[in-house]
LOVEX-395721 format. One record per residue (C-alpha): residue number from 1; x, y, z. Coordinates in nm, 4 decimals, padded with zeros to 6 digits. Each point is the difference from the previous one (the first is absolute). Last residue first. Layout:
BEGIN
  seq      east     north        up
  NUM         X         Y         Z
...
***
This chain:
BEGIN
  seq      east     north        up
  434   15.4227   11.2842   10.5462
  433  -00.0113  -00.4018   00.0545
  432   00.3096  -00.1607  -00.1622
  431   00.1040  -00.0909  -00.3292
  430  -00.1372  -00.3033  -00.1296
  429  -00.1950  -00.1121   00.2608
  428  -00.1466   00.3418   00.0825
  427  -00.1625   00.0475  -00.3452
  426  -00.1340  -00.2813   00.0647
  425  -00.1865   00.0620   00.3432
  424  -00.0845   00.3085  -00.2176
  423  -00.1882  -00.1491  -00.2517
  422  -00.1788  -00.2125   00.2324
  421  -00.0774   00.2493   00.2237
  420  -00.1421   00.2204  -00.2442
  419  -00.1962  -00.3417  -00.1436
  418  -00.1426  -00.0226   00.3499
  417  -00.0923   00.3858   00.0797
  416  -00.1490   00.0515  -00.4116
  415  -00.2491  -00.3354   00.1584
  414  -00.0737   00.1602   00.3102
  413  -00.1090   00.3059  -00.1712
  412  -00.2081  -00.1701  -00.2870
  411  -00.1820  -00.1913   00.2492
  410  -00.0729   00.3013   00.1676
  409  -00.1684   00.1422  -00.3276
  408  -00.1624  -00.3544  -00.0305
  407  -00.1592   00.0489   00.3271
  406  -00.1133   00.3557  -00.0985
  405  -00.1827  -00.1157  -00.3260
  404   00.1367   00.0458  -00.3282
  403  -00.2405   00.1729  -00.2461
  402   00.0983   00.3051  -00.0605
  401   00.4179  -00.1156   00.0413
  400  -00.0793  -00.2328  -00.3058
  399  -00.1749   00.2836  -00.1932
  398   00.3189   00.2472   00.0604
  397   00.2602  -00.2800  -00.0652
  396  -00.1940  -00.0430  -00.3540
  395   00.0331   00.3754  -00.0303
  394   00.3110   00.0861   00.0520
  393   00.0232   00.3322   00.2096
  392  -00.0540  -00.1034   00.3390
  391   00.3073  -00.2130   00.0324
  390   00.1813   00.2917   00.2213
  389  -00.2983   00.0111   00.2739
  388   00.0064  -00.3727   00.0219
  387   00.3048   00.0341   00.2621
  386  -00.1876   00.2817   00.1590
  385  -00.3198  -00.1854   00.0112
  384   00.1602  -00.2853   00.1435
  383   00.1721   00.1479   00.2864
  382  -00.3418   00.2448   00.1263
  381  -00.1710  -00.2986   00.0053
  380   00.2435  -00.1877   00.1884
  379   00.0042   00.2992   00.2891
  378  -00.3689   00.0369   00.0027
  377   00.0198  -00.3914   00.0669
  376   00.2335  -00.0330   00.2498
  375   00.1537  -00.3378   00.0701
  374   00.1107  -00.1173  -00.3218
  373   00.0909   00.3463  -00.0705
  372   00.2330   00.0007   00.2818
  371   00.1419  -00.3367  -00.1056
  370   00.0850   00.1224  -00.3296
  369   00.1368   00.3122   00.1033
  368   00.2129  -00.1809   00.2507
  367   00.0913  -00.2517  -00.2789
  366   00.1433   00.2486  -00.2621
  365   00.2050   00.1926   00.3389
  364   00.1688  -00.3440   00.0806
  363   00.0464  -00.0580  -00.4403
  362   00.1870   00.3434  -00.0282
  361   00.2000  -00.0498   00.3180
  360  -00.0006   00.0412   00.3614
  359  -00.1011  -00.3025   00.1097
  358  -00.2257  -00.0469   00.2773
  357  -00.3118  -00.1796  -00.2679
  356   00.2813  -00.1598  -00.1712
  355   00.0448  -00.2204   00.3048
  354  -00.3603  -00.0364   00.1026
  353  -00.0255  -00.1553  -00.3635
  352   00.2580  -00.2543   00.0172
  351  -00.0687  -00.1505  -00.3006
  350  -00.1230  -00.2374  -00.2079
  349  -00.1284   00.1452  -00.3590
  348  -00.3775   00.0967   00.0161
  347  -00.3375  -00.0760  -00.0692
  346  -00.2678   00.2410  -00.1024
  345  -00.0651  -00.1033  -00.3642
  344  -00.3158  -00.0405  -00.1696
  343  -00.0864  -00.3196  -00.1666
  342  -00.2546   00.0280  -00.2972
  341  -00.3657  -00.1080  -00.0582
  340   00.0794  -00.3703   00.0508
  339  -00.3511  -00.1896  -00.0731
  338  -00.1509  -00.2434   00.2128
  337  -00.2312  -00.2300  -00.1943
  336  -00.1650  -00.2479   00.3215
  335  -00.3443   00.0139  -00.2054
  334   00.0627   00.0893  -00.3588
  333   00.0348  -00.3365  -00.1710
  332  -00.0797   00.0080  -00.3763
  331   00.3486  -00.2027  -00.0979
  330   00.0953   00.3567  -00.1275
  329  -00.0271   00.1183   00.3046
  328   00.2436  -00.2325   00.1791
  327   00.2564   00.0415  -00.2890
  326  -00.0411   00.4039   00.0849
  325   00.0817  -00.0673   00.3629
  324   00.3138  -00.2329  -00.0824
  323   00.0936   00.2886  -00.1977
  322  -00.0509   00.2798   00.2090
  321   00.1983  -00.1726   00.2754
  320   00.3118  -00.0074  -00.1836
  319  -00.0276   00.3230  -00.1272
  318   00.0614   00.1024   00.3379
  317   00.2241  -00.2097   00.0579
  316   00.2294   00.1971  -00.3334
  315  -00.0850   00.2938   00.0654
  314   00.1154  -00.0185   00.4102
  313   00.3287  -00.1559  -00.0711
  312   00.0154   00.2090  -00.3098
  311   00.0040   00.3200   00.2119
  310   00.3322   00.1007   00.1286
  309  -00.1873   00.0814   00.3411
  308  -00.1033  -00.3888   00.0049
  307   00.3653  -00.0970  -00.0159
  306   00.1286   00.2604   00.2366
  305  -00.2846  -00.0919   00.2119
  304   00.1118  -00.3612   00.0354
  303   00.2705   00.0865   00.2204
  302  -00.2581   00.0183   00.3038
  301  -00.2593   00.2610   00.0953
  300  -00.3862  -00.0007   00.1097
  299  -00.2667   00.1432  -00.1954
  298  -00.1076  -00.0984  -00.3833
  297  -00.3993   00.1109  -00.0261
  296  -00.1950  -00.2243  -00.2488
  295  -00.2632   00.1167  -00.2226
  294  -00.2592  -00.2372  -00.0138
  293  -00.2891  -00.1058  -00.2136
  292  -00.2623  -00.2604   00.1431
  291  -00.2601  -00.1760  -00.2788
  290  -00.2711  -00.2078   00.2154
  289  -00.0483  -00.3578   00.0853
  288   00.2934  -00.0592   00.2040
  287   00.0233   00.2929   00.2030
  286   00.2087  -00.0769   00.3184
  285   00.1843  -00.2637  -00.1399
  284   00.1302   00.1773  -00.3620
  283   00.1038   00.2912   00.2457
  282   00.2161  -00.2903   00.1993
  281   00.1102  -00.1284  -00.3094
  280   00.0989   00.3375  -00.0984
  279   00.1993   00.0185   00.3080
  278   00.1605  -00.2818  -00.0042
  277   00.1026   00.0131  -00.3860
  276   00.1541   00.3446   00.1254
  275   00.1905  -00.1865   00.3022
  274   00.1362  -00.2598  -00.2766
  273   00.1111   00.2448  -00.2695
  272   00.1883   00.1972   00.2789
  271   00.1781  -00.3471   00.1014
  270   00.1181  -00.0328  -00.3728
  269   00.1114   00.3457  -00.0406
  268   00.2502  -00.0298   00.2721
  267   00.1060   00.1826   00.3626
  266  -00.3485  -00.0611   00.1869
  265  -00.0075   00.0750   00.3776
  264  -00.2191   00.2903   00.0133
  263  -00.0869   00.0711  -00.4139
  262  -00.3878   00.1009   00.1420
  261  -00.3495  -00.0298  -00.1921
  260  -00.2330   00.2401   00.0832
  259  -00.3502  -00.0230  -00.1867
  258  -00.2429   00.2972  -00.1749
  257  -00.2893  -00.1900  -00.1013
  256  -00.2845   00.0335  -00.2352
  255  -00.3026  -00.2009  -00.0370
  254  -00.1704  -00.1298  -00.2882
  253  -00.3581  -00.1192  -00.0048
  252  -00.0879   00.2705   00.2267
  251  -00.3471  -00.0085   00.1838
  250   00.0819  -00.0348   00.3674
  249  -00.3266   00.0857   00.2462
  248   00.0437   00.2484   00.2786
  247  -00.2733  -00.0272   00.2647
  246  -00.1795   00.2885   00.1455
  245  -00.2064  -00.0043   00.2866
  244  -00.1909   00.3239   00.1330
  243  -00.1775   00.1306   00.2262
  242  -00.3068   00.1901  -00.1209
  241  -00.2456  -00.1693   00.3388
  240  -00.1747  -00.1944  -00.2535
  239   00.3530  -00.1755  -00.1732
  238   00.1744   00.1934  -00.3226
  237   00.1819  -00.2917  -00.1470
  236   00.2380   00.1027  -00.2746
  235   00.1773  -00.2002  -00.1636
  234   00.3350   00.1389  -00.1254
  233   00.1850  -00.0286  -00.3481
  232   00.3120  -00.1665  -00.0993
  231   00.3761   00.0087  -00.0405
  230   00.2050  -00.2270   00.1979
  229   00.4061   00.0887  -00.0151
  228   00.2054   00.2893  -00.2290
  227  -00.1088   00.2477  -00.1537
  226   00.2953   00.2401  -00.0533
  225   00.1761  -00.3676  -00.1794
  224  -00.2646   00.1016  -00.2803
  223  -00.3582  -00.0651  -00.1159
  222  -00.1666  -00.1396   00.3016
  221  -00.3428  -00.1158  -00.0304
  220  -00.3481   00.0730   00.1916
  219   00.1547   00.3735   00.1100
  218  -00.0456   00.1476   00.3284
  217  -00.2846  -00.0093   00.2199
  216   00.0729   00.3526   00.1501
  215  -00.2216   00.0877   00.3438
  214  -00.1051   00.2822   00.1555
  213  -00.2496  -00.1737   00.2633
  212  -00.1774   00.2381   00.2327
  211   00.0191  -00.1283   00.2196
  210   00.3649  -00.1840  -00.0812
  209   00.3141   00.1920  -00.2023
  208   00.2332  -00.0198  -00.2610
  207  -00.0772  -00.3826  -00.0714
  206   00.2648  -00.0635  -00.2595
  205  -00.0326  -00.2436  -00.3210
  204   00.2828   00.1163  -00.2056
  203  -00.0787   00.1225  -00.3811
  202  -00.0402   00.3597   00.1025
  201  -00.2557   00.1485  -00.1964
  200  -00.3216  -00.1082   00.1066
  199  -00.2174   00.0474   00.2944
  198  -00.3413  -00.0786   00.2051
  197  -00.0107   00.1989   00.2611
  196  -00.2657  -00.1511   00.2482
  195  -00.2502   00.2069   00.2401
  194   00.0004   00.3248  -00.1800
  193   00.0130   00.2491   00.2850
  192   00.1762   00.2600  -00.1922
  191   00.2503   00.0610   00.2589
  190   00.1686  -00.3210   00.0067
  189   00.0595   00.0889  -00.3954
  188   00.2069   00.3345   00.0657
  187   00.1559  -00.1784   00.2969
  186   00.1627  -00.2567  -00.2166
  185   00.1345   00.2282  -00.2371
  184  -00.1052   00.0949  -00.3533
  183   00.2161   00.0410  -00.2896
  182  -00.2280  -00.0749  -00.3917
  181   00.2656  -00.0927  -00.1318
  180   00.3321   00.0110   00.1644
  179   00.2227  -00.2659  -00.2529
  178   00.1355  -00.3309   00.2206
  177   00.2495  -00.1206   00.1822
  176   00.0334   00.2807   00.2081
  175  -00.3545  -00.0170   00.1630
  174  -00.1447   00.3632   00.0944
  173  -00.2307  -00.1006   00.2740
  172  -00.2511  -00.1042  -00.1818
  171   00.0601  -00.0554  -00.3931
  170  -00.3183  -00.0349  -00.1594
  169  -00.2748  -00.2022  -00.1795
  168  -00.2878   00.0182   00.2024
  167  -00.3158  -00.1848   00.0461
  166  -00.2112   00.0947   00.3033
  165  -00.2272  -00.2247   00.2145
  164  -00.2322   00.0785   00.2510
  163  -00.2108  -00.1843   00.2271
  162  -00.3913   00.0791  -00.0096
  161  -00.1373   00.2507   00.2966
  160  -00.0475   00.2928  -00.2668
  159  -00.0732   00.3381   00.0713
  158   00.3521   00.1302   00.0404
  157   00.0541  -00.1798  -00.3617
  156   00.4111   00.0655   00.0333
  155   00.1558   00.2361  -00.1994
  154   00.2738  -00.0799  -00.2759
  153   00.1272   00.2685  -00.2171
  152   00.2904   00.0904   00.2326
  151   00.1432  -00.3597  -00.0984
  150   00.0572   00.1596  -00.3192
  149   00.3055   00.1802   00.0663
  148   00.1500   00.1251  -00.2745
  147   00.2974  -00.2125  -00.2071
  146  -00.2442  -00.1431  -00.2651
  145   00.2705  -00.1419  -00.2683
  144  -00.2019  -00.2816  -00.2290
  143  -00.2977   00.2447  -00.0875
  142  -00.3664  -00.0392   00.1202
  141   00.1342  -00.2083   00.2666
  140  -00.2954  -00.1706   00.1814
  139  -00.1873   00.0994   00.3100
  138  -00.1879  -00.2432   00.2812
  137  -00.2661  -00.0423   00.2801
  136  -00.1784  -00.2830   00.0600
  135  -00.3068   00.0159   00.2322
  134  -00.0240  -00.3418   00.1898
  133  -00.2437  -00.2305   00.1097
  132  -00.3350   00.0345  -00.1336
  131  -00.2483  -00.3427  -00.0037
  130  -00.0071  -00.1618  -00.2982
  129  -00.0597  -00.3121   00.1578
  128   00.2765  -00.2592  -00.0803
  127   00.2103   00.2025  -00.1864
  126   00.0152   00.2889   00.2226
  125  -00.0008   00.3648  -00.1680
  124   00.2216   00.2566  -00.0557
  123  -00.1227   00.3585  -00.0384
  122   00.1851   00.1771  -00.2660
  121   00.2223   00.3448   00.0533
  120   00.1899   00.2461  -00.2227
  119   00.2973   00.1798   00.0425
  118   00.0798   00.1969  -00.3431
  117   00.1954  -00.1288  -00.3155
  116  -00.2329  -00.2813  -00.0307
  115  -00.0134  -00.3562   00.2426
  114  -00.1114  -00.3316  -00.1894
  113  -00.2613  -00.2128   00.0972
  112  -00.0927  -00.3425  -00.1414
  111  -00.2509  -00.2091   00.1739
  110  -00.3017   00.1913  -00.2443
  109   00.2578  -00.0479  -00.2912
  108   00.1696   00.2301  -00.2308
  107   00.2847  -00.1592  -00.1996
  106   00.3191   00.1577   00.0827
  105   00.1042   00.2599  -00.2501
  104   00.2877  -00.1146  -00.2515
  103   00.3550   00.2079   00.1083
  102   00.1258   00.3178  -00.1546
  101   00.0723   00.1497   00.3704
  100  -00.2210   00.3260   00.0784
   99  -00.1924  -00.2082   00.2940
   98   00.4016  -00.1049   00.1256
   97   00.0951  -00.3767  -00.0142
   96   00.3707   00.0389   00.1393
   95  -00.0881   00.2905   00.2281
   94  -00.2574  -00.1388   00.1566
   93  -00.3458  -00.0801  -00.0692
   92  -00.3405  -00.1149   00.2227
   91  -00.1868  -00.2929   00.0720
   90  -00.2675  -00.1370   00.1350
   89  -00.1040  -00.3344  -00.0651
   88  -00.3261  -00.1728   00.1240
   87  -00.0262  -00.3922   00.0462
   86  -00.3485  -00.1646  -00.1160
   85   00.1667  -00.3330  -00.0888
   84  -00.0504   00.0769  -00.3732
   83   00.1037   00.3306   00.0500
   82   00.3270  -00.0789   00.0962
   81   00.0726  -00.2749  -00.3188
   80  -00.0956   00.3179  -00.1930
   79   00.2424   00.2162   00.2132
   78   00.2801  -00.2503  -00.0924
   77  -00.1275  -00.0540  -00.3986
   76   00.0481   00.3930  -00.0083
   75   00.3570   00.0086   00.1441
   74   00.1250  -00.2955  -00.2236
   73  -00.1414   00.1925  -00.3052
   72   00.1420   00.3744   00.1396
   71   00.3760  -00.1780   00.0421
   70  -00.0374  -00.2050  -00.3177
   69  -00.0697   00.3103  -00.1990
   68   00.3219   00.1926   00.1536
   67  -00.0329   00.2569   00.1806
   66   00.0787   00.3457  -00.1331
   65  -00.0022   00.1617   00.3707
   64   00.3128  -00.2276   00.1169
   63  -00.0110  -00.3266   00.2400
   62  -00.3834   00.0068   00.0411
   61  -00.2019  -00.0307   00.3271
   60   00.2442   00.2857   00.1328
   59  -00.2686   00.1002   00.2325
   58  -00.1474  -00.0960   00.3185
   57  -00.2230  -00.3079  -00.0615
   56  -00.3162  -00.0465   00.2477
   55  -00.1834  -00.3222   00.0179
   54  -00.3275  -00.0875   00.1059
   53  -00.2009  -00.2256   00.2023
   52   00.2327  -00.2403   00.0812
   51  -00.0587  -00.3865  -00.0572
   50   00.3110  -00.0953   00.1155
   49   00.0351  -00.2761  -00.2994
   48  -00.1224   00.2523  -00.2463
   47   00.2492   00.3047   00.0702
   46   00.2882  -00.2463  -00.0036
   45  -00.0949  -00.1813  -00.3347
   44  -00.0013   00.4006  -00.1479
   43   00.3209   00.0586   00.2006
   42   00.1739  -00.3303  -00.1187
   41  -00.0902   00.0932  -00.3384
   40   00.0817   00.3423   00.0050
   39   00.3574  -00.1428   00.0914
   38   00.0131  -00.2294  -00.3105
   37  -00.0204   00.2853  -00.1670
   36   00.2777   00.1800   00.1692
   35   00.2111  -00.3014  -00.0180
   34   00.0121  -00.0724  -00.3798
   33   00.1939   00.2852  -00.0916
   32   00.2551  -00.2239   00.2226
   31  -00.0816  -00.2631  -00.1629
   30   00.0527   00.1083  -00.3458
   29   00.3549   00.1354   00.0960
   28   00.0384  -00.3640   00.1060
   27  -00.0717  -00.1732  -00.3467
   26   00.1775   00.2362  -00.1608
   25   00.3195  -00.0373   00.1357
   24   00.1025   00.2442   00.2516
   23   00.3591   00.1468   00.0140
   22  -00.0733   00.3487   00.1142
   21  -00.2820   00.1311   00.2051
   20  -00.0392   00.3723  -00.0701
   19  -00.3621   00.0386  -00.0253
   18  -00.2544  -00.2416   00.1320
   17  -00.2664   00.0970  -00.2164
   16  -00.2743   00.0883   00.2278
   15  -00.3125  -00.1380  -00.2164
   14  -00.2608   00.0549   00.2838
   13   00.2072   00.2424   00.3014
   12  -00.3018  -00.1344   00.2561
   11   00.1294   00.3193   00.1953
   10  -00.2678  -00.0603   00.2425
    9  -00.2503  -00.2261   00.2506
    8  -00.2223   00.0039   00.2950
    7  -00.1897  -00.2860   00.0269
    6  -00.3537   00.0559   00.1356
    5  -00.2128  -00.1615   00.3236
    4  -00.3323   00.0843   00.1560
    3  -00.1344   00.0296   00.3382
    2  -00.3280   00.2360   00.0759
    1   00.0966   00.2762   00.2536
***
């Protein structure tokens, strides 16, 4: 088999507005819309530097389907600045950037090809020779909710020796985290003897499966604390005997982090100030030329969390650190900004918790449910959605409960367990447990 090399990339997300984030000054929410631009960039400088042959982009390539202009402009001068070095694109799109959306066409270009409605398939060539390497299979959304199958479509060349690729934008395996389009499973593609699944939808970089690879690439930049570490693309190295080496390659400009920070030990506001200055000095450290944003994760317990449970403890540091992070941007310094998305709660009042857990009381039998559900995840599930259940109807709770992952559902759990305790730890103090 003749060598060659690609990049596997997807969910490029161009424009993503960065929804939801509250407190940002100007300067930084500009940034941020900055980062998925200035992640093309690092892809485009990627793609020349390893010299690859070709690059395949698995849908999403847009944030929404009426992209903006500055999305389509900065996507056209990429594949120009492509061509120019002889490297092919492929692409297809997803359900963000559907063929029906009311988006500006991509500029057609001999390196430029773009998947239809049906499976269709290019021969790839070599840069260096033009010698055929690789048929490239892929499908786009014709519509922005395809829930059939259409890994079915594919069918290998039987005829051809050449490696195969296939493009895909799906959910294999039926993912939780994210919408069932186009459902396939891992043996469904295995069995179309495609040598490489190329795929988009789920924005973390996973290899499902090797020989055949089924492989997700992920998304180039984060967008919310969901996404949180390295986001990048894959080179692909297919060597002469079609093993192959793939290398993940960091192209986020601004990273997201989910940190634990523990009360253990501290009884003031002042020495909680310090360990959270620690730790975003330490976040400052390990990234120092890029943007980080964190949402820290309170565990541990001590007498503090009655102040940080009130909630202006909390507010007010945490405003605290936006500030001095907002006076750093608007000196024109991004590198080392580390920005406090929120704090979330899971500490706890000191107690004797093995106590309570053999009482036989209102707060014993609280905790037993909580630690069961802690430890048995049908059995948390099942707790949450019945406590939701009753908040259903309101609307704005409704579209917040849609969209909350099942970590922050258990989050929400432990935390109702802590302030029940709370309440009824005082309760008990002034007249007596029940």
């Amino acid at each position: 088999m003749t060598p060659f090399r690609f990049i596997h990339t997807a969910d490029l997300h161009l424009d993503s507005k960065f929804a939801g984030m509250k407190g940002l000054s100007d300067s930084i929410r500009q940034h941020l819309r900055e980062s998925t631009f200035t992640a093309l960039r690092h892809l485009m400088t990627l793609a020349v530097a390893e010299q690859v042959d070709f690059i395949v982009i698995s849908g999403d390539i847009y944030d929404a389907a009426d992209s903006s202009l500055r999305a389509h402009l900065s996507l056209q001068a990429a594949f120009e600045e492509l061509g120019s070095h002889g490297i092919h694109v492929y692409l297809i799109h997803g359900n963000h950037d559907p063929l029906d959306g009311p988006r500006l066409q991509i500029k057609k270009a001999e390196h430029v090809h773009v998947f239809g409605a049906e499976v269709e398939s290019y021969i790839a060539r070599r840069r260096s020779d033009q010698q055929e390497v690789a048929v490239i299979s892929g499908i786009s959304y014709p519509t922005s909710k395809v829930t059939e199958n259409t890994a079915m479509k594919f069918h290998r060349d039987a005829e051809s020796s050449l490696f195969h690729i296939a493009i895909h934008h799906a959910n294999v395996d039926g993912d939780p985290v994210h919408e069932t389009y186009s459902p396939c499973t891992r043996k469904e593609l295995e069995a179309t003897g495609y040598d490489y699944w190329a795929l988009g939808h789920i924005h973390q970089r996973r290899v499902i499966q090797e020989y055949p690879h089924i492989v997700y690439a992920g998304n180039i930049q984060g967008r919310s604390v969901k996404e949180t570490g390295p986001k990048g693309c894959y080179v692909v190295e297919v060597l002469e005997d079609a093993s192959l080496v793939m290398n993940f390659h960091e192209l986020d400009s601004v990273r997201w982090f989910r940190e634990e920070i523990s009360i253990e030990g501290i009884h003031n506001e002042d020495e909680w100030r310090i360990r959270v200055e620690d730790k975003v000095d330490a976040i400052r450290q390990l990234r120092p030329e890029e943007m980080s944003i964190v949402r820290w994760i309170v565990k541990g317990r001590s007498s503090l969390h009655r102040a940080l449970e009130s909630g202006h403890v909390a507010d007010e540091l945490e405003q605290e650190l936006r500030r001095r992070e907002i006076a750093r941007a608007e000196s024109g310094s991004f590198g080392g900004l580390v920005w406090s998305e929120s704090l979330s709660l899971q500490s706890g009042i000191e107690i004797d918790r093995a106590d309570i857990l053999r009482e036989d009381s209102f707060l014993g039998e609280m905790m037993r449910l909580e630690f069961q559900a802690a430890k048995e995840d049908d059995f948390g599930k099942e707790l949450v959605e019945k406590a939701l259940a009753q908040l259903m109807s309101n609307r704005v709770i409704r579209r917040i409960i849609s969209e909350s992952s099942e970590q922050e559902r258990q989050e929400w759990l432990h935390r109702a367990g802590e302030l029940g305790a709370v309440l009824l730890l005082d309760n008990a103090a002034d007249g007596g447990r029940k």
